[in-house]
C-alpha positions in Angstrom: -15.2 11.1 12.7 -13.9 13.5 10.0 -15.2 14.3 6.8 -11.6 15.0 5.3 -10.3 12.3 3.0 -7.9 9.6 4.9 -4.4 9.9 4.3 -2.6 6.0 4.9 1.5 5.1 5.1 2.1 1.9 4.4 6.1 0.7 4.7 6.7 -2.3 3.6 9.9 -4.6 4.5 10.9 -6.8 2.2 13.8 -10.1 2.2 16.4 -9.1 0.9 16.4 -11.8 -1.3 12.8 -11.5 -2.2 13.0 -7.5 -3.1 12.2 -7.8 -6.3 9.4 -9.7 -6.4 8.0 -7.6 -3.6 8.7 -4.6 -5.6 7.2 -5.6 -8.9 4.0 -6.8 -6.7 4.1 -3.8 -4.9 3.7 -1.9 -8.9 0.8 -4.4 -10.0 -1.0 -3.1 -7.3 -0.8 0.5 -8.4 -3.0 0.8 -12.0 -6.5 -1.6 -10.5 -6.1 0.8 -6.8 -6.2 3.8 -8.4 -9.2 2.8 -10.6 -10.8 1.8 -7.6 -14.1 4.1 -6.0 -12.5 6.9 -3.5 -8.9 6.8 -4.0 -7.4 10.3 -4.5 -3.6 8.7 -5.0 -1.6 6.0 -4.5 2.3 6.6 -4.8 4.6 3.7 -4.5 8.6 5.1 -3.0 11.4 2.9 -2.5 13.8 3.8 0.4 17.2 5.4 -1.2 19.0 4.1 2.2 17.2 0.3 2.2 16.5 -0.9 -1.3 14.2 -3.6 0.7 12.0 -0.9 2.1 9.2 0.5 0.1 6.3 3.1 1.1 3.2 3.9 0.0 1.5 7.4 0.8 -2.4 7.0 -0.4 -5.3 9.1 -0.2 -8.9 8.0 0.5 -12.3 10.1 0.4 -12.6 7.2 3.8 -12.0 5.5 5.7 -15.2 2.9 4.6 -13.5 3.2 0.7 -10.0 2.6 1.7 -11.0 -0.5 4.0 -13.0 -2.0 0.6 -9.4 -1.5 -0.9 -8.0 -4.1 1.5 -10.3 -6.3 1.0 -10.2 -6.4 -2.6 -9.2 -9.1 -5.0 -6.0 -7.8 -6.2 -4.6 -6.7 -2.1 -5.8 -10.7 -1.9 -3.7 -11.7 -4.6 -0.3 -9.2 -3.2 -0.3 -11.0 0.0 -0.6 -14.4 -1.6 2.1 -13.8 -4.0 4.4 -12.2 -1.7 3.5 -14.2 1.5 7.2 -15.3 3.0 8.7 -12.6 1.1 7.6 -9.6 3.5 8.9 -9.0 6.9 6.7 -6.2 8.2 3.9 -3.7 7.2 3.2 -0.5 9.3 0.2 1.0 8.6 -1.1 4.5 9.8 -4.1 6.0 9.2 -3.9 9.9 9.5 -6.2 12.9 9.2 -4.3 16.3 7.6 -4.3 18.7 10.1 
């Protein structure tokens, strides 16, 4: 296991008809994540090509601190709200080389 800080992609596919409200759930998430212990950044992208597509490229100090991320009230709360509204998430978890 590394000691370099954990880079994560997360792409998220919204419905089309539910983009909105994935989007503006997506931007709640941003200001309580980055307060939270061990995340470097947090940067929230929206596909120019598909609008329903969105991306987020974080940074972790680890892999222990980004998995207490996902299980945190407010990643809780984004799934709940959006839940039916989201047709895929891809993580990866990558190391910088």
């Amino acid at each position: 296991m590394s000691n370099k800080p954990l880079t994560i992609t997360a792409s998220i596919l919204a419905t089309p008809e539910k983009r909105e409200l994935v989007r503006q759930s997506l931007l709640n998430l941003i200001p309580p994540t980055l307060k939270e212990e061990g995340c470097l950044n947090y940067d929230l992208h929206q596909d120019n090509e598909n609008p329903d597509r969105f991306f987020f490229y974080e940074n972790w100090e680890s892999r222990q601190l980004w998995q207490n991320h996902n299980a945190s009230a407010h990643i809780a709360a984004h799934r709940k709200a959006t839940e039916g509204a989201v047709v895929e998430v891809i993580i990866h978890e990558m190391t910088h080389i």
